[in-house]
C-alpha positions in Angstrom: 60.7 302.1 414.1 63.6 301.5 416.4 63.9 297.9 417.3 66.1 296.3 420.3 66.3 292.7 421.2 64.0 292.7 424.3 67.5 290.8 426.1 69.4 294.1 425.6 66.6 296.3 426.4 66.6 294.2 429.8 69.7 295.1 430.3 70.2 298.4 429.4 66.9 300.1 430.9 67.0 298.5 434.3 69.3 298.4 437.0 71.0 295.0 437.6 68.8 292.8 439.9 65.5 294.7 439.1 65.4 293.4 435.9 62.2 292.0 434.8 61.5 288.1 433.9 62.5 287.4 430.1 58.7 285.7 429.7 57.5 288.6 431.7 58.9 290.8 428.9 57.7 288.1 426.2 53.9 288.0 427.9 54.0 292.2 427.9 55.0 292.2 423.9 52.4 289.3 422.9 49.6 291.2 425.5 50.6 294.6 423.6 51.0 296.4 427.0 54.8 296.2 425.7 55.2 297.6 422.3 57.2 295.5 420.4 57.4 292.4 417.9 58.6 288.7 418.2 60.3 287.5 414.7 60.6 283.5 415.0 61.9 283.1 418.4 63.5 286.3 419.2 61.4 289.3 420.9 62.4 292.9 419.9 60.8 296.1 421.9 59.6 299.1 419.4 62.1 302.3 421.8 60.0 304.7 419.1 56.4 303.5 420.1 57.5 303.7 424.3 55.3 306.3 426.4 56.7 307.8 428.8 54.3 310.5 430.1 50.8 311.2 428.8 51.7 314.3 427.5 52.7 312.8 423.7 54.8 316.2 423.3 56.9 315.3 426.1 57.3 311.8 424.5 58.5 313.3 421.2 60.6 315.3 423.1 62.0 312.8 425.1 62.0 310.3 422.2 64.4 312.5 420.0 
């Protein structure tokens, strides 16, 4: 399980201004359409449990 504070997966996976809404991000974890956890206040995004394709070989491809 690789954890990243939902802020710095914000930043670092979309462009600048295309960002999405920190309780956008927040609704998508505690919804589970966002795979991640919130510990106390702070939201974390789970990069190992991210689809990217149907296919889950291309995932674990991608993933590694």
């Amino acid at each position: 399980m690789k954890l990243i504070k939902a802020t710095q997966f914000r930043t670092r996976y979309f462009e600048k201004g295309s960002e999405p809404d920190m309780k956008t991000l927040k609704r998508l974890i505690d919804d589970g359409e966002l795979p991640g956890q919130r510990f106390g206040t702070i939201y974390y995004v789970d990069l190992d449990r991210i689809t990217v394709s149907a296919n889950p070989l291309v995932n674990k491809v991608l993933a590694a």
